[in-house]
C-alpha positions in Angstrom: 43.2 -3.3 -8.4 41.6 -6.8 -8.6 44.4 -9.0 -10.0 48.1 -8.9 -10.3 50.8 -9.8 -12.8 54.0 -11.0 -12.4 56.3 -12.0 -15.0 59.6 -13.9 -14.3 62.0 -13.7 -17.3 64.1 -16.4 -16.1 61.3 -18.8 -15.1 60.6 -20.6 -19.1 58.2 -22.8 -17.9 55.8 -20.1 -16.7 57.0 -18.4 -19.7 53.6 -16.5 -19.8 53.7 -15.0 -16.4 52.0 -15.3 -13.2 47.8 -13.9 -12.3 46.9 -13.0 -9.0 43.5 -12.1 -7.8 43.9 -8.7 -4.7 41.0 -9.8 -2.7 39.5 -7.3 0.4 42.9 -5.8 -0.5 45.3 -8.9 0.0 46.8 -10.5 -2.6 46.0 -14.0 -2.5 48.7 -16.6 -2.7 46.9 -19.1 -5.3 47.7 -18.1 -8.9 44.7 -17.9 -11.3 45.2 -19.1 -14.6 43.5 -17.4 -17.5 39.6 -18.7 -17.7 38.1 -18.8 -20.8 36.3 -16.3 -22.5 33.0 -17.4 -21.8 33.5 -18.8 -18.3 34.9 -15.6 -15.8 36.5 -16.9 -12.7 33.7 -15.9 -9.8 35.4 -15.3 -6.4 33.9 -17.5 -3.7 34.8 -14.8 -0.6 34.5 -11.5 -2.9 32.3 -12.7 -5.3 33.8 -10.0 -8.2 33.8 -12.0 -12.1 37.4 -11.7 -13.2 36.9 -12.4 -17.1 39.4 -13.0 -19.6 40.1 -9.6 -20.7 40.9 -8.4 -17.3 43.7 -10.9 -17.6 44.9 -9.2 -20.7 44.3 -5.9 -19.2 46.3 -7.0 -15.9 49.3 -8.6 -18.6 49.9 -5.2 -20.5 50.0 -3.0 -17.6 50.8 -5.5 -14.9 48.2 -4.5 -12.8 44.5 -4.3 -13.2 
């Protein structure tokens, strides 16, 4: 598992849900917003690319 997805029905103006990154298997407390396609989001301490469809991956299933 690499990122995480939480979605908050209630909260309409993160309508869209929340992305964060599990890191050395902690999940981090800044949320990741989705990068686009051509430019992943490179972790500095992990260094794993999170690319876009691994955000779309993580939104369907809520984990990824």
């Amino acid at each position: 598992m690499i990122l995480k997805y939480e979605s908050d029905v209630l909260d309409h103006e993160h309508a869209r849900g929340h992305f964060y990154h599990v890191c050395q298997g902690r999940i981090q407390e800044e949320e990741l917003s989705i990068p686009s396609p051509d430019q992943p989001y490179e972790c500095p301490v992990c260094g794993i690319d999170l690319e876009y469809e691994d955000f779309l991956l993580a939104q369907r299933r809520g984990w990824a």
